[in-house]
Every structure is written in structure tokens, then in C-alpha cells.
C-alpha positions as CSV (number, residue, x, y, z in Angstrom):
1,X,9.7,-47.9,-64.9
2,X,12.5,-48.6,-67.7
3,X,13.3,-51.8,-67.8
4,X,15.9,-53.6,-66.1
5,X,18.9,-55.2,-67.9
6,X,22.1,-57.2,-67.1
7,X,24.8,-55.5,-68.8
8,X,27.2,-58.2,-71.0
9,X,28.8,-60.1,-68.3
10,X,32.6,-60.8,-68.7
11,X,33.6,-64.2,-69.3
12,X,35.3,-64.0,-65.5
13,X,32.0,-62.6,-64.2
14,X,29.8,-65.6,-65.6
15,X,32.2,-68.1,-64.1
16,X,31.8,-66.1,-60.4
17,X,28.1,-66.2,-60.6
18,X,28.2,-69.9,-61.9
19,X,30.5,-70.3,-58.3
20,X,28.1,-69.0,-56.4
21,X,25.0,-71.0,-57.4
22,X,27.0,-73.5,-54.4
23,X,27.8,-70.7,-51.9
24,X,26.6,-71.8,-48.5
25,X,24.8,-67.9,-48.3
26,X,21.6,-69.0,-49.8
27,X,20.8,-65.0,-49.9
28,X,23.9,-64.9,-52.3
29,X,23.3,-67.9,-54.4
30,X,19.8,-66.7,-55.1
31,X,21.4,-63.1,-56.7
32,X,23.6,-64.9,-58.8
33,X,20.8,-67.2,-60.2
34,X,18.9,-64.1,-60.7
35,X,21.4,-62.4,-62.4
36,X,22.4,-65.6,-64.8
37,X,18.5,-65.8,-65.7
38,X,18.1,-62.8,-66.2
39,X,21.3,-61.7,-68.0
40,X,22.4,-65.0,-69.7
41,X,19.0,-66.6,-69.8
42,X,17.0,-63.7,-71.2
43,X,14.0,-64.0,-68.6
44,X,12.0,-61.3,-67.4
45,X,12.5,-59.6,-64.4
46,X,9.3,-60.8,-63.0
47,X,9.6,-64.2,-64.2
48,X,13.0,-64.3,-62.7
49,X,11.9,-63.2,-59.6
50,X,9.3,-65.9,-59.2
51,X,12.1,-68.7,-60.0
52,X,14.1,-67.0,-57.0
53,X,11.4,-66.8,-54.6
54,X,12.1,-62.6,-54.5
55,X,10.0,-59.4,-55.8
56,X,10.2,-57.8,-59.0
57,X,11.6,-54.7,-57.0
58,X,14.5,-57.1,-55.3
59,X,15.6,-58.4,-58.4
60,X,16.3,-54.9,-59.9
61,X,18.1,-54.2,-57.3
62,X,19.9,-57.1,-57.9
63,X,20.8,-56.1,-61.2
64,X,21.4,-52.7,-60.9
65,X,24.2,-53.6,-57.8
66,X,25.7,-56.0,-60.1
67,X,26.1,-53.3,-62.9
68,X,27.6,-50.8,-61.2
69,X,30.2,-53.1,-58.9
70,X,29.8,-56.6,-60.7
71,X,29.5,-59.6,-58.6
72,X,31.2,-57.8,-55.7
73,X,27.9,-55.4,-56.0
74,X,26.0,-58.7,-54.8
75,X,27.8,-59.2,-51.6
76,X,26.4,-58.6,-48.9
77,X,26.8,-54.6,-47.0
78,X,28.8,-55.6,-43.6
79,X,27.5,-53.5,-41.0
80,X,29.4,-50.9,-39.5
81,X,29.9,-51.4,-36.2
């Protein structure tokens, strides 16, 4: 499987994520630590997934949500109802 990477965040993008760390959705709070370890901290995927208490296979798609649609990608999908 190719490996996983954080593309460069935007200086906005690292302040969000640094936001969310607090967010009272400890679901959220864990993406954007993942994402800041992996992306700004230069961990593994599989280390960073141990730090987060998620799998390997979470945390890439973690990162590959927060590619495509940034820290929006992270949210959480509202059901339709």
C-alpha cells in the first residue's frame, strides 16, 4: 500500500487543527492530533495511530479526508435523514 502523507498544511489549516485538539468531540480532536503528528510531526502512520488509540487503516483515512477537503474533510458525515 503507498504510503500515506499529509499534504503541506496551510498556515490557516495548522491553526484549525491546533483548535480542535480542545473540541468537546473527542472523535474530532483525535483526527486532528493525528493529522498534526503525522503531517507536522513526521510520525508514522502506525506510530500515529497507536498515540490516538485508532488503526493504521483509520488514520489513512484520516489523512486522505483531510487532503482532499482539509479540516472540513474531518468532520463528521451528518446523516441524512
Amino acid at each position: 500500500m503507498p504510503r500515506a502523507v499529509v499534504r503541506e498544511l496551510l498556515p490557516t489549516e495548522e491553526d484549525e487543527l491546533y483548535l480542535l485538539l480542545d473540541h468537546s468531540n473527542p472523535d474530532l480532536a483525535r483526527r486532528a492530533r493525528a493529522i498534526l503528528l503525522v503531517g507536522r510531526q513526521g510520525l508514522g502512520i502506525r506510530e500515529a495511530a497507536r498515540l490516538v488509540g485508532a488503526s493504521p487503516a483509520t488514520v489513512r483515512r484520516w489523512v486522505r479526508a483531510f487532503n482532499a477537503g482539509g479540516v472540513g474533510g474531518l468532520l463528521p458525515k451528518r446523516s441524512a435523514r
